[in-house]
C-alpha positions, 0 to 999 in steps of 0.5 A: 705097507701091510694091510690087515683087517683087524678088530678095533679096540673101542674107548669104554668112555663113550659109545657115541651112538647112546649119546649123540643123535643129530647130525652135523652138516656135511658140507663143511668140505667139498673138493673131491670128498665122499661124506660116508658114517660112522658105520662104514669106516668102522665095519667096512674099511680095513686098518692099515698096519706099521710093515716093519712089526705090524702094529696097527695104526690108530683107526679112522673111526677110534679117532673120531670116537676118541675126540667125540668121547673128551669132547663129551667130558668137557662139554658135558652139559651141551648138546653134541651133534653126531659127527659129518665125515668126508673121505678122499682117496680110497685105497683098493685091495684084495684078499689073498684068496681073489690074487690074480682074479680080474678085477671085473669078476671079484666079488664083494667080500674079495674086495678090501677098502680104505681112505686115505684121507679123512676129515670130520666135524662135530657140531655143538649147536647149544653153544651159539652166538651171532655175527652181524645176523650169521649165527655161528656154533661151536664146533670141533673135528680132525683129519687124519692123512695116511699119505703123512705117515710112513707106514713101511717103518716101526710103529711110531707117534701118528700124525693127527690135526684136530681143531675146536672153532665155530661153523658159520650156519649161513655158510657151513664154513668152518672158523678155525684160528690157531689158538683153537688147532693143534696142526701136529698131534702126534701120539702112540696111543688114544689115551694120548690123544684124548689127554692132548685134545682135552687140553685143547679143549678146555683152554679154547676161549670161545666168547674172546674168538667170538668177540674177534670176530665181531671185531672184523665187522668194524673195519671195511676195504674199498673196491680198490684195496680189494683188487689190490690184495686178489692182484697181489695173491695171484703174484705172490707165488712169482715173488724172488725167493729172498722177497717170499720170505718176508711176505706173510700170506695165505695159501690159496691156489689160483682157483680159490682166488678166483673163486674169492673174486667172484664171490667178491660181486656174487656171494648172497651173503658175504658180496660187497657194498653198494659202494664197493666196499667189503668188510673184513667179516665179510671178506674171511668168510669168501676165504673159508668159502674157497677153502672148501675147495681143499684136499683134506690134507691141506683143508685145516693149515689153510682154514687156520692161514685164512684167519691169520692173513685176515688179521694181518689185514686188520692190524695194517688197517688199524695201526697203519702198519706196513703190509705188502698186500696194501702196498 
């Protein structure tokens, strides 16, 4: 893989700074994360090229300028928030010039930079509704991992995830489902990838995602079925093959289970009941919780598995439907 620090082309359709002023919330991601702005991915961390033909790839700031400038033109008469970043893994270099010099004794302009691994989001405050009292706003972002790209090959589609969805203010977790999260966006290009987002963007029904989400409310766990299900995901990653194959389940890590357990009895917002019981609202949101603990380039599948796996919940428990975490 080549490195090469070149000047970005920049989308005329927006300069994001004459348009968003405030920022978003930084802490949607935590785990072994940096929050840097704008201005530093820009003006101080390279781009890496293809090796083969040594096209550059689609940067970490024309990225996030990209979804920013269609998030302006569909949602013209919002107010738009300026975007949180979170970066991982940083990737350390030099100039030629400094080969073979200790790393100790290069300077500042010896020394070249960039992550691996980026998340963001952008806030739309003015799009707001409340949940049982938790105040939730539109919100809309992507990561972007190096590590999914082969970059020693010929410039081909690059791999991108970008989601639209609602942040909880009481939380800063982040409500992504399915409808609303493109996993695998691949594009050549920033038009591309402004034409595909738009298309996200404009079929995202907000008011039915926020009518789902109440929705969660009306249906509780006793202490037992809690219990049940935290018992049932720690063995999970133990079942027989043939038997995985016909569970659907979240993908958390022994940590995060524990840390939903905890929650579970600890969580001023989203504890249980005086009885033991739980809601199903309340119960997502120790989910998003934990998934804060996620390495960016995992952060959005399981963001997205959480609402899947707490709507399988909800089917089993309306429908009295077979489900192998109730069992």
């Amino acid at each position: 893989m080549e490195l090469v620090a070149v000047k970005e082309k920049v989308s005329p359709v927006l300069s994001i700074e004459q348009v968003i002023s405030e920022s978003s919330d930084e802490n949607f991601i935590q785990a072994n994360t940096i929050p840097v702005n704008l201005s530093t991915i820009k003006e101080e961390c390279i781009i890496p090229s293809f090796a083969k033909d040594n096209e550059s790839t689609i940067s970490h700031s024309e990225f996030i300028q990209t979804v920013a400038a269609t998030a302006y033109e569909v949602f013209r008469n919002e107010t738009i928030l300026y975007p949180a970043i979170r970066v991982s893994h940083p990737i350390s270099g030099r100039i030629p010039e400094a080969m073979g010099k200790p790393a100790k004794e290069l300077q500042y302009y010896e020394k070249t930079l960039y992550y691996e691994r980026m998340a963001f989001i952008i806030e739309i405050p003015s799009i707001v509704s409340n949940v049982t009292g938790n105040e939730i706003s539109l919100a809309i972002g992507g990561v972007r991992a190096y590590n999914n790209e082969n970059l020693y090959s010929r410039k081909i589609e690059e791999k991108f995830k970008v989601f639209i969805g609602f942040k909880n203010k009481v939380c800063t977790n982040l409500c992504i489902s399915t409808d609303g999260y493109l996993a695998e966006l691949r594009v050549r290009t920033a038009d591309e990838m402004a034409q595909k987002v738009m298309e996200l963007f404009a079929n995202f029904q907000y008011e039915k995602k926020v009518s789902e989400f109440r929705a969660l409310t009306e249906l509780s766990l006793s202490e037992h079925q809690f219990a049940q299900i935290i018992g049932k995901m720690r063995l999970f990653q133990y079942l027989p093959l043939n038997e995985k194959k016909e569970v659907e389940a979240v993908s958390m890590n022994d940590s995060q289970v524990a840390s939903i357990a905890r929650d579970y009895y600890c969580n001023q917002s989203f504890c249980r009941n005086e009885d033991g019981e739980i809601n199903l609202w309340k119960m997502y949101n120790l989910f998003t919780s934990a998934n804060k603990s996620s390495y960016i380039d995992t952060f959005l599948d399981r963001g997205a598995g959480c609402m899947q796996f707490v709507q399988m919940l909800q089917k089993a428990l309306l429908y009295d439907s077979e489900c192998w975490f109730l069992k």
